[in-house]
C-alpha positions in Angstrom: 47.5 152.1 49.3 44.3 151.7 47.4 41.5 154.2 47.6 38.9 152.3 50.3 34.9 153.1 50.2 31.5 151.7 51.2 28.5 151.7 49.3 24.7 150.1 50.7 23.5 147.2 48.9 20.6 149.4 46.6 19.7 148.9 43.0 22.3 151.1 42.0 24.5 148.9 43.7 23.0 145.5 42.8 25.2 144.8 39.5 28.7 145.4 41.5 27.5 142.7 44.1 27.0 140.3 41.2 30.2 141.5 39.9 32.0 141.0 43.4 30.3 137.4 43.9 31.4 136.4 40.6 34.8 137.0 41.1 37.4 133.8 42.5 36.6 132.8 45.6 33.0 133.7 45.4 31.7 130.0 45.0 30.0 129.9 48.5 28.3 133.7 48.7 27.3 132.6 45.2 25.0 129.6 46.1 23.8 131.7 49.2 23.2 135.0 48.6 23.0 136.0 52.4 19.3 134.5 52.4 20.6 131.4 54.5 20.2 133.3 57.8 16.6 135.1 56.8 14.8 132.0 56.6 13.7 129.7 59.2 13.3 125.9 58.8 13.4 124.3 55.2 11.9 127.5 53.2 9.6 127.8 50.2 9.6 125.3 47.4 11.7 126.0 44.5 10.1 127.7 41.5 9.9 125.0 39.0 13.4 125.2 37.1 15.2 127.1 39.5 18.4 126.1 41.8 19.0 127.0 45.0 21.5 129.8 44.0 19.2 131.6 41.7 16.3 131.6 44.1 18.3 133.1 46.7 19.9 135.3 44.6 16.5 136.5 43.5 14.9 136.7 46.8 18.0 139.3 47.9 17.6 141.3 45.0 13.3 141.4 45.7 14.6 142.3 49.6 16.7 145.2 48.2 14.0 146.3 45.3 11.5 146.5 48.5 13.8 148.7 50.3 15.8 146.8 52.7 19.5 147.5 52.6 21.2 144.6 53.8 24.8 145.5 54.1 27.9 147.2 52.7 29.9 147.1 49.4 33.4 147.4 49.7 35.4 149.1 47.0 38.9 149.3 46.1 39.6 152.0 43.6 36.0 151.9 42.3 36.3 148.0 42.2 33.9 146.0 44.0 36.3 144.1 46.5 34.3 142.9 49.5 30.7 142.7 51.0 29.9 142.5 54.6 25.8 141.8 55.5 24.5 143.6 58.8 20.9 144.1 59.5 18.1 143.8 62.5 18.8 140.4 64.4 14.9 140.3 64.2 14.8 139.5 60.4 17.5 136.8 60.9 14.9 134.5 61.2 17.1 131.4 61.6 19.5 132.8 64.1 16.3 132.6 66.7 16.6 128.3 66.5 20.0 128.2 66.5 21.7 126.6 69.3 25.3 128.8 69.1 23.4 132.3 68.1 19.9 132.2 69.8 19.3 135.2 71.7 21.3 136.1 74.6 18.8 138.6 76.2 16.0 140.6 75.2 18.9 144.1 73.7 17.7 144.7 70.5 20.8 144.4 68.5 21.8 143.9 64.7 23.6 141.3 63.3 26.6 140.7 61.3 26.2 137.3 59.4 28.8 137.3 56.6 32.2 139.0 56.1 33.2 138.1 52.2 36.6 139.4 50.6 37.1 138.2 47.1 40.0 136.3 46.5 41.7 138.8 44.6 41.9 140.9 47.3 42.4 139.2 50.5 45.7 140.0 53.1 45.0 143.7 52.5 42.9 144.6 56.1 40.1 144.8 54.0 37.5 143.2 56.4 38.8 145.6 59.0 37.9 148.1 57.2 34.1 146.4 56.4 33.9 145.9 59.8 34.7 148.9 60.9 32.1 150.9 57.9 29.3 148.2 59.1 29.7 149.9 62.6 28.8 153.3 61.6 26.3 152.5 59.3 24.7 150.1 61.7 24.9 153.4 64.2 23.7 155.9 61.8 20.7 153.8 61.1 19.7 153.3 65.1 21.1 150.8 66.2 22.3 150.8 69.9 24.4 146.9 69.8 26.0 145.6 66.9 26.3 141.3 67.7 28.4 139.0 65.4 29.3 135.0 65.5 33.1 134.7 65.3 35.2 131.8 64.9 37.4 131.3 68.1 39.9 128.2 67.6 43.6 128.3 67.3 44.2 127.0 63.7 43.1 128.9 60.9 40.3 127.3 59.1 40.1 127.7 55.2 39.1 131.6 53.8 36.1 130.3 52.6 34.5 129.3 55.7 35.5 131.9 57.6 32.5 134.1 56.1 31.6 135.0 59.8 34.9 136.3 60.6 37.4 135.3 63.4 37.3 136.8 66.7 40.4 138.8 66.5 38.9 140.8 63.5 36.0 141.7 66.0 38.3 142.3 69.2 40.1 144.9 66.9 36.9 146.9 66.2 35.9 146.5 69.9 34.1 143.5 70.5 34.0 142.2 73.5 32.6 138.3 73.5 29.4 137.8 75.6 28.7 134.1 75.6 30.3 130.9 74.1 28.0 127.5 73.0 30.7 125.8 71.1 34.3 125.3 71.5 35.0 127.2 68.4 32.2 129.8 68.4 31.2 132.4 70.3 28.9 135.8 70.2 30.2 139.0 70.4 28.5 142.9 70.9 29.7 146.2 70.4 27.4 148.8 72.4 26.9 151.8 69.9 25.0 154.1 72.2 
């Protein structure tokens, strides 16, 4: 089995996430950079000769360069194989509008808002294992619930649009679901405390 480990998102990290998103399978976390969820409404204009995908990939490397870690690396044997993005609900700022992942309550919780494994290395119980690193770092940094957005429907939908993760991968690590809004989504929360 390979050697598994977990590395922040940091500047010392930043050129294995390119790596990772450049690999097959990447085409969607390439044009979005986990920025989708931190912006509300249609966002800033686009600096004049720029596309979509390098903006965002520009405003997540300025997010990390400020400090903010945003989630996890995954390794296999030194290789960059998978990336899962966890932080405070509160700077999700487009989760507040939406109609399937508002708020529930008033808990303070972080968010999980994308689960990626790169082609190469999918059917190996690698997003277990994300999952399952994104819970203790998310506990070691405070937090007291951990909340993700699941698919719930009973055929499996394409790999690439399952970048929030079905709900069996957070019932294994847990999760216990807390409302539905959709017939195919639901929110889930792990207490930490």
């Amino acid at each position: 089995m390979a050697e598994f480990a977990t590395r922040p998102l940091d500047p010392q990290t930043w050129t294995d996430l390119e790596t990772l998103f450049g690999l097959p399978g990447g085409s969607i976390v390439r044009g979005c950079w986990c920025m989708f969820y931190r912006r509300t409404g249609a966002g800033p204009p686009l600096p004049a000769g720029q596309t979509w995908q390098q903006a965002n990939k520009q405003q997540l490397c300025d997010l990390v360069d400020r400090g903010t870690r945003p989630g996890l690396i995954g390794y296999l044997d030194g290789s960059p194989a998978g990336w899962i993005s966890l932080g405070p609900r509160a700077e999700y700022l487009k989760l507040r509008r939406s109609p399937i992942m508002k708020p529930v309550d008033d808990t303070p919780v972080w968010s999980v808002v994308c689960s990626y494994v790169a082609r190469p290395y999918r059917g190996q119980g690698l997003q277990h294992r994300l999952l399952g690193a994104a819970v203790d770092f998310a506990r070691a940094s405070g937090a007291t619930t951990l909340e993700a957005y699941p698919i719930d429907k009973p055929v499996r939908s394409h790999d690439d649009f399952m970048f929030f993760g079905s709900r069996s991968l957070y019932e294994d690590a847990g999760f216990t679901e807390v409302v539905r809004r959709s017939p195919t989504r639901i929110v889930m929360r792990l207490p930490l405390s």
